[in-house]
C-alpha positions, 0 to 999 in steps of 0.5 A: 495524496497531496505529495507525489511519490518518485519510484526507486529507478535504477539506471544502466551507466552504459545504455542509460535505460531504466532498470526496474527490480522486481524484488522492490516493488515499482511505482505502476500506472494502475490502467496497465495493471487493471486486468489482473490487479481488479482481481486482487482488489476484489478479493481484499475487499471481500475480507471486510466488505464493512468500508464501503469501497468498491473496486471503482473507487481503488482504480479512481484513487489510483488514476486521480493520484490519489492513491499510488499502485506499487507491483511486485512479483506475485502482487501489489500494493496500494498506497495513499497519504492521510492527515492525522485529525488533531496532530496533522501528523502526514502518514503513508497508509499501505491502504490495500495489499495482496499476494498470489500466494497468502501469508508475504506479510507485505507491510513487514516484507517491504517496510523498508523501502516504504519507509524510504518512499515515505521519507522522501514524500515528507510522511512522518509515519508508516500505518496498514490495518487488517481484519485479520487478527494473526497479521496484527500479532506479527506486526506487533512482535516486529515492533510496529505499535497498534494504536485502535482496535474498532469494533463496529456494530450496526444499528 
């Protein structure tokens, strides 16, 4: 990711500490996560194992600031930039997600604050995919817009 993306820190006017919410998610250095967070990823990317990434390639993302680790209560979020092909439209894609506990829908739950970030990076849109199709159908009844389907088959 070419920009960098600052976390949302609220700081204490008496003691000037920093003050991290948990009910936002907080911009986390990935190799202090590593443990419970592999997990996680390992589980996601068992849902599609089509991609081709590997839990390796997450971590290097994360660690080369390719990539940015978010953590929550009860989960994480991983982000990336991409770079619309025809149109250079700059997007923040909500690359992987996952929660302890299913059904958080994590782009909804905190598309706000992802806006925000994106925003202030200079991305002009927000985008996740899924595989699974019920997800997809909430999204869209809360006004995000499907662009593609794909379908692949192996040859």
């Amino acid at each position: 990711m070419e920009e960098y993306i600052k976390p949302i820190v609220s700081q204490d006017v008496n003691t000037g500490q920093s003050e991290y919410s948990l009910d936002e998610p907080v911009l986390a250095n990935i190799r202090e996560h590593w443990d419970w967070v592999r997990e996680g990823v390992v589980e996601t990317l068992t849902t599609d194992p089509q991609t081709g990434v590997m839990p390796e390639d997450v971590f290097a993302a994360c660690v080369n600031n390719q990539a940015h680790l978010w953590v929550f209560e009860g989960g994480f979020l991983v982000t990336t930039g991409t770079t619309e092909t025809y149109s250079n439209e700059r997007i923040l894609l909500l690359w992987i997600g996952w929660t302890k506990e299913r059904g958080r829908n994590l782009a909804l739950a905190y598309q706000p604050f992802f806006e925000k970030q994106a925003r202030d990076a200079g991305f002009s849109a927000l985008e996740f995919r899924t595989t699974v199709k019920e997800v997809g159908e909430y999204a869209e009844a809360a006004n995000w817009t499907r662009r593609e389907t794909v379908y692949t088959s192996r040859v």
